[in-house]
VEXDREN-2710 file (C-alpha; in Angstrom, 1 decimal):
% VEXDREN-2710
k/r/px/py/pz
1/UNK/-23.1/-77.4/-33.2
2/UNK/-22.7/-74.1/-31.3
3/UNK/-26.4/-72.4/-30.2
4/UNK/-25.4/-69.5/-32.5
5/UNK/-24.9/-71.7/-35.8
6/UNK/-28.5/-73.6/-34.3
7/UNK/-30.1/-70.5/-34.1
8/UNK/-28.7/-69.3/-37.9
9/UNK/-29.6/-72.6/-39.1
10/UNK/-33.4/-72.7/-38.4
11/UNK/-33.7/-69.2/-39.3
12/UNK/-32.3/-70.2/-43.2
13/UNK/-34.6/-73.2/-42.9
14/UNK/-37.6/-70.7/-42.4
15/UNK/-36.5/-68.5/-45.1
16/UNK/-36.1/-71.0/-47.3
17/UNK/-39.8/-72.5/-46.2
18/UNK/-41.3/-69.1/-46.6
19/UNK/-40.1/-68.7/-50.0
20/UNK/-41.5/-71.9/-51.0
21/UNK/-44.6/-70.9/-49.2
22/UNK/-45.1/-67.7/-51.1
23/UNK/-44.3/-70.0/-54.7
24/UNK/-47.1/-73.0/-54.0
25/UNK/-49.8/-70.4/-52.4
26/UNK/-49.3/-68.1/-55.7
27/UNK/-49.8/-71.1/-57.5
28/UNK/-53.0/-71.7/-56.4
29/UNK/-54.3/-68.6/-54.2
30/UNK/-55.4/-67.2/-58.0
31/UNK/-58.1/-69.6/-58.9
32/UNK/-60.9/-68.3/-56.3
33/UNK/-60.6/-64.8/-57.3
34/UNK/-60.7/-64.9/-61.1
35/UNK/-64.1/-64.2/-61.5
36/UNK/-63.7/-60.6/-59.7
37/UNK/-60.2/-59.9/-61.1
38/UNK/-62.0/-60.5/-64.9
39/UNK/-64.9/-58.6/-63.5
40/UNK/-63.2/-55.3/-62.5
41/UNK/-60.6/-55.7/-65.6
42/UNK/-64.2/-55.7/-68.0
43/UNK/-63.2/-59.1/-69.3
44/UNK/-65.2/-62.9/-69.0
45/UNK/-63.4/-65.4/-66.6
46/UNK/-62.5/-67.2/-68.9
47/UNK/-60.2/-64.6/-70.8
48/UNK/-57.9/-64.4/-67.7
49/UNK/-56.4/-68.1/-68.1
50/UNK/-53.2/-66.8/-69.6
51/UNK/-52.9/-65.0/-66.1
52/UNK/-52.9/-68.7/-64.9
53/UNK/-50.5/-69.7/-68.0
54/UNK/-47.6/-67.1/-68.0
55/UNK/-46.9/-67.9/-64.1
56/UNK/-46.5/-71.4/-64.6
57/UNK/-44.5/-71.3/-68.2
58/UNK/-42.0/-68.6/-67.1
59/UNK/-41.1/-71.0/-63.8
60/UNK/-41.1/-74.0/-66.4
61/UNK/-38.3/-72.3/-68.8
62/UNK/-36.4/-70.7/-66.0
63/UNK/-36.3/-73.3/-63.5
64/UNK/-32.8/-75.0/-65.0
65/UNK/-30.8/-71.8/-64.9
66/UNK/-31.1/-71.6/-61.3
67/UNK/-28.6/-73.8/-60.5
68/UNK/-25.6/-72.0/-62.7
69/UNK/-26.8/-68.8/-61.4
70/UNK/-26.4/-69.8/-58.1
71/UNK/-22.8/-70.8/-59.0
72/UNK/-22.1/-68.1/-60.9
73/UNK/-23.1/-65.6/-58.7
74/UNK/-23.8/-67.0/-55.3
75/UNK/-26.9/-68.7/-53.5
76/UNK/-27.7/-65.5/-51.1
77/UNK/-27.4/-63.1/-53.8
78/UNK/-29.5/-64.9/-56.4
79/UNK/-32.0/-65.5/-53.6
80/UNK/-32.2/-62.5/-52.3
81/UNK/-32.8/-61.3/-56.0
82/UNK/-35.7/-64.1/-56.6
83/UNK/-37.6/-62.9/-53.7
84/UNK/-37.0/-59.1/-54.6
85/UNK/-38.3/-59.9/-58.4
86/UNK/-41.0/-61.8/-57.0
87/UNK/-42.0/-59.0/-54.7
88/UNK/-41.6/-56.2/-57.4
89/UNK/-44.0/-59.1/-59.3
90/UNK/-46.8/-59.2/-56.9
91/UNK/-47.0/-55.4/-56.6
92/UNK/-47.4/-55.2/-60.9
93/UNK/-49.4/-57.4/-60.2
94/UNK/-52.1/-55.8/-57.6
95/UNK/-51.5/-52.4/-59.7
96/UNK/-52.5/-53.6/-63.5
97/UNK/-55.2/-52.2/-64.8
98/UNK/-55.6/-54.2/-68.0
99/UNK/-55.0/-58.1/-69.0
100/UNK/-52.3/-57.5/-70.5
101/UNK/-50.9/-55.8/-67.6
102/UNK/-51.5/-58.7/-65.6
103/UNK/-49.8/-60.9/-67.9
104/UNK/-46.6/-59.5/-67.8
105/UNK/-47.0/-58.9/-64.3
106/UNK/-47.0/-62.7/-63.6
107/UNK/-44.3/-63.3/-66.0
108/UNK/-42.1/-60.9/-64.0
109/UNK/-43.4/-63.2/-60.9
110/UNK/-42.6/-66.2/-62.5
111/UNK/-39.3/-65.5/-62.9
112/UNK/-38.8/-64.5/-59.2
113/UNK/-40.8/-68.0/-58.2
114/UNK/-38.7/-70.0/-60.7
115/UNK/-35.6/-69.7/-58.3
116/UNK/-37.0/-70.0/-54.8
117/UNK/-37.8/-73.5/-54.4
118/UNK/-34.4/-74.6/-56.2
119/UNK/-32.2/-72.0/-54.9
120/UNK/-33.8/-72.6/-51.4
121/UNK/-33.3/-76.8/-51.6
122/UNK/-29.7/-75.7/-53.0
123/UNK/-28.7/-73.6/-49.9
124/UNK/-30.2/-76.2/-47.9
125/UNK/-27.5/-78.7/-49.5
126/UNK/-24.8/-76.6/-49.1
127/UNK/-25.8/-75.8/-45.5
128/UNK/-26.7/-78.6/-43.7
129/UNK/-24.4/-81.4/-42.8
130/UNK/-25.5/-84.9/-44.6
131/UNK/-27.5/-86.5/-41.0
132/UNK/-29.8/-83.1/-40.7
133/UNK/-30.0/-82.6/-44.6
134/UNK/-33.4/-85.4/-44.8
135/UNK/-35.4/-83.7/-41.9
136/UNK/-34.3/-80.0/-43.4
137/UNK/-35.7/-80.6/-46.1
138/UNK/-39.2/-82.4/-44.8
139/UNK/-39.7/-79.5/-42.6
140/UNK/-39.2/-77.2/-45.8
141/UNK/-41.5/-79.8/-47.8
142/UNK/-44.4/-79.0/-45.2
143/UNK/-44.6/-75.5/-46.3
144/UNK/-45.3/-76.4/-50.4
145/UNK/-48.4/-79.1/-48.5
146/UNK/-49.6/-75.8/-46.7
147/UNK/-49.9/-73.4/-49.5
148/UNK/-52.3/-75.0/-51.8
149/UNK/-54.3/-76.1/-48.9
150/UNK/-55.0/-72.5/-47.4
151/UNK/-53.9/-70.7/-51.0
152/UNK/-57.8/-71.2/-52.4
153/UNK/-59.7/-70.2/-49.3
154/UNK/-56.9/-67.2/-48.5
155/UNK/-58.1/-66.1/-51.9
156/UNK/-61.4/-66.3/-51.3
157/UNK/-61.7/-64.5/-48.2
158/UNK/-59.8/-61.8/-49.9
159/UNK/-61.6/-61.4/-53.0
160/UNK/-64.7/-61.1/-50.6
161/UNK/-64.2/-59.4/-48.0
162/UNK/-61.4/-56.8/-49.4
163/UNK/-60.1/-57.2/-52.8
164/UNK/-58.5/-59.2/-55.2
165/UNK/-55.6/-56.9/-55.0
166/UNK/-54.9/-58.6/-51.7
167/UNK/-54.1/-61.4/-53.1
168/UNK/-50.6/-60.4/-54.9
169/UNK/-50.0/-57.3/-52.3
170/UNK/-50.3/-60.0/-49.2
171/UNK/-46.8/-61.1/-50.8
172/UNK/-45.2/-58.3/-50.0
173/UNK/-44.5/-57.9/-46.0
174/UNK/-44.1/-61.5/-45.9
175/UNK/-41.2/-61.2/-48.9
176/UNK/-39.4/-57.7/-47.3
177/UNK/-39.3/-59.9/-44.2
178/UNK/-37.7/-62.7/-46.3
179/UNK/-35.5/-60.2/-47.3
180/UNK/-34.6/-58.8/-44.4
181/UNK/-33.9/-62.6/-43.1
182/UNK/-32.1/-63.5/-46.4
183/UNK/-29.5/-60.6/-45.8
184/UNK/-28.8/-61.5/-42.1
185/UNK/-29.1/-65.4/-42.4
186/UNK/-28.2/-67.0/-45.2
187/UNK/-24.8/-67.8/-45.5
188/UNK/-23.1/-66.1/-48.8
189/UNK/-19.4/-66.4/-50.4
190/UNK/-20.5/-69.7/-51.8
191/UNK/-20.0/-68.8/-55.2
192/UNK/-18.6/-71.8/-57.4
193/UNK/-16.6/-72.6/-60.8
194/UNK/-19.8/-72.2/-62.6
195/UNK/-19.3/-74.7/-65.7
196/UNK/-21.0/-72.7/-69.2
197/UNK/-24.6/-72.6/-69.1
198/UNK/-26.2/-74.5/-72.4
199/UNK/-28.5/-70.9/-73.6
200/UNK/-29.1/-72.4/-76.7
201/UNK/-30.3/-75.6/-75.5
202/UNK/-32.5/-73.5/-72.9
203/UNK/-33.6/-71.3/-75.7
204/UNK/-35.0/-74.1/-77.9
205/UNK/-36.8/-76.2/-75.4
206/UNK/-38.4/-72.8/-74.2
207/UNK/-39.5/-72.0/-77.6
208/UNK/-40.5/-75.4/-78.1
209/UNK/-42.6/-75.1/-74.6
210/UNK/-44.1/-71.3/-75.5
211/UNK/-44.8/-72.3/-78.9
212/UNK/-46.9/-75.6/-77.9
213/UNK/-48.9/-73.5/-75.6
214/UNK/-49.6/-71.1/-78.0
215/UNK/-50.9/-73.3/-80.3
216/UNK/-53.4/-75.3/-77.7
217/UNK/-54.1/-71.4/-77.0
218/UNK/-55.3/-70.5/-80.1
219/UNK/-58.9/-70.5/-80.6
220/UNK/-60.2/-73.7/-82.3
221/UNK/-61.4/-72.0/-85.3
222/UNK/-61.4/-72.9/-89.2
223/UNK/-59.9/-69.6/-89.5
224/UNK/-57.0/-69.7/-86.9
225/UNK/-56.2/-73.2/-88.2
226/UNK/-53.4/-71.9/-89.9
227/UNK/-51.9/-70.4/-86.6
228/UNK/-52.6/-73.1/-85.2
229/UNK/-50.8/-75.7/-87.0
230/UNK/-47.8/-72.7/-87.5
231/UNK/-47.4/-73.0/-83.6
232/UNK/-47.3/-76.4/-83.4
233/UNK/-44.5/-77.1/-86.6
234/UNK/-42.1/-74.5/-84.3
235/UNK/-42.3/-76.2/-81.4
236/UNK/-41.6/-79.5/-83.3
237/UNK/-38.7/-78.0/-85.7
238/UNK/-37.5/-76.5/-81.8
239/UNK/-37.4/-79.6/-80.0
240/UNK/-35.7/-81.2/-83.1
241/UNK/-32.8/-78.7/-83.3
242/UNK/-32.1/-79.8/-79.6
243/UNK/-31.1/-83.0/-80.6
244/UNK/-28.2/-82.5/-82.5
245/UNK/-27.2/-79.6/-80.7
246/UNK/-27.0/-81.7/-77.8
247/UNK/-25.1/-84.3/-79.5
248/UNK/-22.3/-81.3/-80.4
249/UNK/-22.3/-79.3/-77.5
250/UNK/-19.6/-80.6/-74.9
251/UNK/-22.2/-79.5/-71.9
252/UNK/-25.8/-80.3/-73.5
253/UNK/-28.9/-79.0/-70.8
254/UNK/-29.5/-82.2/-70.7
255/UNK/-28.3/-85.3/-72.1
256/UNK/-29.5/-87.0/-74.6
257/UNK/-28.5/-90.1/-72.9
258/UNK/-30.9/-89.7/-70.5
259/UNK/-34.2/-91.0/-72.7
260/UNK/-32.1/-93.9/-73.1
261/UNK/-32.7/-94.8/-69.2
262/UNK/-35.2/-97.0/-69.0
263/UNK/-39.0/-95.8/-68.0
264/UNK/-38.0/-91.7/-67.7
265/UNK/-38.9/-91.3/-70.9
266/UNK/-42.1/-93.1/-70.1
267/UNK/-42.5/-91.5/-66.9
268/UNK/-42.0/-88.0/-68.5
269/UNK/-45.0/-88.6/-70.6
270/UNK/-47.8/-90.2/-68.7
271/UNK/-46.9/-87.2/-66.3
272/UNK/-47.4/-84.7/-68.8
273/UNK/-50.7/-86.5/-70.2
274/UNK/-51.8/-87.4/-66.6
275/UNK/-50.8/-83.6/-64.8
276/UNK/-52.8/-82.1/-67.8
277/UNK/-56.2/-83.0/-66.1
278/UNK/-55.1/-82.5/-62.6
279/UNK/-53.9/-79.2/-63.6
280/UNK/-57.5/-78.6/-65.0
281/UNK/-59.1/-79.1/-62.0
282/UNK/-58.2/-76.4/-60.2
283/UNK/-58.5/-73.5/-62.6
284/UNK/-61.7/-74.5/-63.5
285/UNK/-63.8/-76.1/-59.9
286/UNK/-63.3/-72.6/-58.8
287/UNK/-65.0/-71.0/-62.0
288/UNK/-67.9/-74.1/-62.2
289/UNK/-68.4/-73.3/-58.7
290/UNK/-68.8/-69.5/-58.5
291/UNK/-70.5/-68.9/-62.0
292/UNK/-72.6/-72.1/-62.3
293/UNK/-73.6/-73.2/-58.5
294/UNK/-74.0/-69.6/-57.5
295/UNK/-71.0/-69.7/-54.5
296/UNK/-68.9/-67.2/-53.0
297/UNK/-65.4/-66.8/-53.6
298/UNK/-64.8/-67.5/-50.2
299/UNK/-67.3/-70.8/-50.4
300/UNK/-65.9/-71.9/-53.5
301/UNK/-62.3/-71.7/-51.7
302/UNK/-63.8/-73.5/-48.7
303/UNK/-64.5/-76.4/-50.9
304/UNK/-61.9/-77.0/-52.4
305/UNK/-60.1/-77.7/-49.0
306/UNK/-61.5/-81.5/-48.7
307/UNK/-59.2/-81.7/-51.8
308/UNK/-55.8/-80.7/-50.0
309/UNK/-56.5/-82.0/-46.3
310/UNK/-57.2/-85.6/-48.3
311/UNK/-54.2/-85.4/-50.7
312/UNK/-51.9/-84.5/-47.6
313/UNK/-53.5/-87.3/-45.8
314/UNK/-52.4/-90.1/-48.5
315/UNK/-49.1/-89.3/-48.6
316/UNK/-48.4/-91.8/-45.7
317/UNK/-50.5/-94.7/-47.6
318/UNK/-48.2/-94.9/-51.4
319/UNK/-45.0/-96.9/-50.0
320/UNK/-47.6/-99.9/-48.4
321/UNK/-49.8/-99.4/-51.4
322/UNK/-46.8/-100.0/-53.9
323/UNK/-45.3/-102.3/-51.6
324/UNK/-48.2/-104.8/-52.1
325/UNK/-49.7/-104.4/-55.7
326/UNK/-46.2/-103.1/-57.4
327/UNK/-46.1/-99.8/-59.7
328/UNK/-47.5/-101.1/-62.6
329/UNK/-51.0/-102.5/-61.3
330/UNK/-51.1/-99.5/-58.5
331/UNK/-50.2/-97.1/-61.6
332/UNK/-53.4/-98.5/-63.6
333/UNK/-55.9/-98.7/-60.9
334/UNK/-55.3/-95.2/-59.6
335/UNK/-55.0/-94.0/-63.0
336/UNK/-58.4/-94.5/-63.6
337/UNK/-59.7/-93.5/-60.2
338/UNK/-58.1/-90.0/-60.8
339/UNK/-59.3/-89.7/-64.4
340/UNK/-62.7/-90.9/-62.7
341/UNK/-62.9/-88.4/-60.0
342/UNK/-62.3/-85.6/-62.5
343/UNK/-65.2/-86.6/-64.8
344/UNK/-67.1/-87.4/-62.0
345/UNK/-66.9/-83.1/-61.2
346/UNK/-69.5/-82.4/-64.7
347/UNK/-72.0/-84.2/-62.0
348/UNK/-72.3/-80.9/-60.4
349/UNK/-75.2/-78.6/-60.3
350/UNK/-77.5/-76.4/-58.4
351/UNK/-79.3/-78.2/-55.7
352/UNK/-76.2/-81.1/-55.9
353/UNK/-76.1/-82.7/-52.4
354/UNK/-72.5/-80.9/-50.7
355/UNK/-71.6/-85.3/-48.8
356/UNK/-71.7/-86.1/-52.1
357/UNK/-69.3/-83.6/-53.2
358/UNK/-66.9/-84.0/-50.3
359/UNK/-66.7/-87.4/-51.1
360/UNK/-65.5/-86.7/-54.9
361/UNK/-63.3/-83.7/-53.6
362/UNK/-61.7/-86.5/-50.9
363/UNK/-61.5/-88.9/-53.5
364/UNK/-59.6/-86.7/-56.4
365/UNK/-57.1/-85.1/-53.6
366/UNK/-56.3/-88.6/-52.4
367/UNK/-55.8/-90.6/-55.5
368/UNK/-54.3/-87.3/-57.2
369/UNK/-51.4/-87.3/-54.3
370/UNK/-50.2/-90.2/-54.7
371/UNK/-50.5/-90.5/-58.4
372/UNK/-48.0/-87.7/-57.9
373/UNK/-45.6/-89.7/-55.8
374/UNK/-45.9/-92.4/-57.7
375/UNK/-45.0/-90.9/-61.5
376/UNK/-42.1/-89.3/-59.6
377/UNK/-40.6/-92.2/-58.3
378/UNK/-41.0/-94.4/-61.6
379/UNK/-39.6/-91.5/-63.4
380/UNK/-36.3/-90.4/-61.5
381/UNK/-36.4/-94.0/-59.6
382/UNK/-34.0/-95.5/-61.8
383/UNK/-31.6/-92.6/-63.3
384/UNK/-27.8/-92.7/-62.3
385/UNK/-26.3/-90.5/-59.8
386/UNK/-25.2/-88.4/-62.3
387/UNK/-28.4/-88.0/-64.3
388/UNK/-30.1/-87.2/-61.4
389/UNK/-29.9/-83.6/-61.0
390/UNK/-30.6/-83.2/-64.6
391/UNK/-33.7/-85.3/-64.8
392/UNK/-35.1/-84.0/-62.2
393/UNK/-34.3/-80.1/-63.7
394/UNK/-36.3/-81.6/-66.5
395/UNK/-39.2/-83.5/-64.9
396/UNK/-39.8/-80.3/-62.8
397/UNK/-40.0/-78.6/-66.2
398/UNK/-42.3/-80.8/-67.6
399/UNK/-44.5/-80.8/-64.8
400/UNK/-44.2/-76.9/-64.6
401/UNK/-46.0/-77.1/-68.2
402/UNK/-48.1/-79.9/-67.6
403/UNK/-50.1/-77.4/-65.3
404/UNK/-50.4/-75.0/-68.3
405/UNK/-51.6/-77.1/-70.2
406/UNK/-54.2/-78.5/-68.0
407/UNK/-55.1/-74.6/-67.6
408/UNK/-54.8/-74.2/-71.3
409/UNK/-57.1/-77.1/-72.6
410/UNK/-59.6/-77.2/-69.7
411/UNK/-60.4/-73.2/-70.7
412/UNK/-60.0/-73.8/-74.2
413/UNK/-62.7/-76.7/-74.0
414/UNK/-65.4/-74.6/-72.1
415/UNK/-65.1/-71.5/-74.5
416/UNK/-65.4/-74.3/-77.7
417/UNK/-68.3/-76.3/-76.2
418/UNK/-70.0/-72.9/-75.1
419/UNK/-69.8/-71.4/-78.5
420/UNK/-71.1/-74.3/-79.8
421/UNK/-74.0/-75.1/-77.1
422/UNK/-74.9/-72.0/-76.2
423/UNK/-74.5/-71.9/-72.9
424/UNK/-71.6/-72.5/-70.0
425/UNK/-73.8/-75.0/-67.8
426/UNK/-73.0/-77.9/-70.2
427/UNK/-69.5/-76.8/-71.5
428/UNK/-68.3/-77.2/-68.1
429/UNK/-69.6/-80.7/-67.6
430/UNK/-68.5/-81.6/-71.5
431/UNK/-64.5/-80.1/-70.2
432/UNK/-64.8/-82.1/-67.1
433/UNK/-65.5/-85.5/-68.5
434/UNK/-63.1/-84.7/-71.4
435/UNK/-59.8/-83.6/-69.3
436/UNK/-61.3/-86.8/-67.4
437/UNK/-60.8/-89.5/-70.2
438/UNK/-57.3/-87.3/-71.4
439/UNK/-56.1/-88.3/-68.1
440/UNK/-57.2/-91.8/-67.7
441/UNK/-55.6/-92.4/-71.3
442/UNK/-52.2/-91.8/-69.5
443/UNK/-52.8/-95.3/-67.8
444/UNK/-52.1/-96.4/-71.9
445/UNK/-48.7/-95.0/-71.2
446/UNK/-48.0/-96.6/-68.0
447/UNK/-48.6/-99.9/-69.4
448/UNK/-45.2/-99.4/-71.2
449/UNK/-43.6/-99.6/-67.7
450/UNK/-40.5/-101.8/-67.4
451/UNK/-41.7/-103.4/-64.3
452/UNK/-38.3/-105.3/-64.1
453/UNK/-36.3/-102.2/-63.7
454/UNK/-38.6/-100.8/-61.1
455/UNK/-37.4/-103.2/-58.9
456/UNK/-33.8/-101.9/-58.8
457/UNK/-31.9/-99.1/-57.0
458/UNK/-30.4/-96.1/-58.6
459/UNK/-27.7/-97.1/-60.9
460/UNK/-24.2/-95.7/-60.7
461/UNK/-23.3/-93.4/-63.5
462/UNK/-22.3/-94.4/-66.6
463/UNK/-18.5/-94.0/-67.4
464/UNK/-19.2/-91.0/-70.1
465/UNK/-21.4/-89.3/-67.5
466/UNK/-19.0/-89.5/-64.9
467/UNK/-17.0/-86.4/-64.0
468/UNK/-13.1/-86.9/-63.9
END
């Protein structure tokens, strides 16, 4: 490989690592500062978790339309377009005025951060040659490890010592840059035979997603019951119009053959049960911490670093770990350290000794990281080579909306328990323990492993899922 083509090479790597960069610290740089963002919008904190919800739930319906709009119109145009619509984004964002505002101001940056992680691993594929492709893609990897360790203390420094408007408008030089880079570096004219994109499908699993949300959304009163339980029949009656359409459509989303694999289906749920209170966690530590324990933005950001440093940590320990106990038992045991560490976080209250928190920070980031690892590889671990790019469009999906959920259900917990105790202290601790016990009932749904399969290699596709 010529210098020149060297050169070009790592300079797409870093635009590709940047773009993932800006997604992941987005994801989490919000958390720290939504006690001043509700403050100067004249709203409680807690108000401001659909802020939270619409960035995650846009990237969670979008994210499988990235791939046929990279074919369709090429992988440096649509990129170059996802980091211009995420930019645009970040600037609504730092200029709303009102909630709603914001909302729709995070939906527009959802739909820019929906395409930059899998258009970025896409021109990556194309790109690289097949013996460079595994360390491209680690070095791209360490970028998504760096944002949520510095996005919560980023976001805490700004909120404190400038504004919270910092934390969308610190997007923008670093995403003109990316565009700048995107234009000179990355490769275009790679536009493919685009096969039709499944719309219908998309639509209906979106509503199905939207309309679930809503209905966990909704306040848990007598009188929005009705709502309530309206929500929830839609995004049944949308999932259930999938299946047949899937069985007529000649190019289905995704396949219904693929629940037929053996332990994606399972691993698809105890993700989403299990991601619901890990997605809790980090909307609301940063709310218990600055309205309860009486710390700073940038304090309550500092503390939440123990978390990151030991999740990034116990990466390296999952392979020996599973090597030696197997998935199942490792599954169950960590299961319920996770779901432990979690409750463990309604301990916490003024004058609570900061080892002692550390320690349960240390512990949730470790045992949280590689219950990560571990659902992902028992869920795509044994799909076929041609299932594989669509199971894992729909794991990333359901893991999108696992988060909004956890947000959903871990706000919507500490506004019921507050309305009914009369005071926040408690309702947090109550949430805690609650999204605590949700999480360690996952472990139920690990038990229906089929340890026997877990112990084989990808399978090769099956002769109707293989192309011609």
């Amino acid at each position: 490989m010529s210098q020149a083509s060297t050169s070009s090479l790592k300079a797409m790597l870093w635009i590709v690592a940047a773009g993932f960069f800006m997604q992941t610290l987005d994801t989490t740089i919000v958390n720290t500062a939504l006690p001043s963002m509700a403050h100067s919008l004249g709203r409680k904190p807690l108000d401001l978790q659909p802020v939270v919800v619409a960035y995650t739930l846009t990237m969670a319906m979008l994210t499988p339309a990235s791939g046929w709009l990279a074919d369709r119109f090429g992988t440096r145009r649509v990129y170059f377009s996802a980091i211009l619509i995420f930019v645009l984004g970040s600037l609504f964002c730092a200029g709303a005025q009102t909630l709603p505002q914001l909302v729709i101001a995070r939906v527009v940056q959802g739909i820019g951060g929906s395409m930059l992680l899998p258009i970025g691993r896409l021109a990556v594929l194309r790109n690289v040659s097949g013996e460079q492709y595994i360390a491209a893609l680690a070095f791209v990897s360490v970028a998504g490890q760096v944002g949520p360790i510095f996005g919560p203390v980023l976001g805490g420094w700004l909120v404190q010592h400038v504004s919270w408007h910092w934390i969308f408008l610190i997007n923008v030089p670093v995403g003109v840059v990316g565009l700048l880079a995107v234009r000179r570096y990355l490769p275009g004219g790679d536009t493919a035979g685009a096969p039709p994109f499944d719309w219908v499908g998309c639509g209906l699993l979106s509503l199905c997603m939207v309309a679930f949300s809503l209905a966990l959304d909704a306040p848990l009163q007598a009188s929005h019951a009705g709502w309530n339980a309206g929500l929830a029949a839609l995004s049944v009656v949308a999932a259930l119009l999938y299946i047949p359409h899937a069985r007529r459509s000649r190019a289905p989303l995704f396949r219904l053959a693929l629940f037929r694999e053996p332990n994606f289906s399972v691993g698809l749920a105890g993700n989403l049960v299990c991601r619901i209170g890990s997605g809790a966690v980090p909307f609301l530590l940063p709310l218990l911490m600055q309205l309860q324990l009486g710390y700073s933005p940038f304090h309550a950001g500092l503390m939440l670093l123990p978390a990151a440093l030991a999740g990034t940590l116990s990466k390296r320990w999952i392979v020996p770990l599973v090597a030696r106990f197997g998935y199942e038992k490792f599954l169950l045991v960590n299961t319920a350290l996770v779901g432990a560490s979690i409750a463990s976080f309604g301990a916490m209250s003024p004058g609570w000794p900061l080892a002692l928190s550390i320690a349960q920070l240390a512990l949730f980031g470790a045992t949280n990281s590689m219950q990560f690892a571990a659902m992902n590889s028992v869920t795509l671990k044994g799909l076929s080579v041609a299932d594989a790019g669509s199971g894992n469009s729909l794991f990333s999906m359901v893991q999108m909306l696992a988060i909004g959920l956890g947000v959903t259900v871990g706000g919507g917990l500490v506004t019921l328990f507050s309305a009914r105790l009369g005071e926040a202290g408690p309702a947090f601790r109550l949430a805690f323990v609650v999204v605590g016990t949700i999480t360690l009932l996952s472990a139920l749904v690990f038990r229906r492993l089929d340890v026997a399969e877990l112990g084989k290699g990808r399978r090769a596709a099956p002769a109707s899922a293989r192309t011609p």
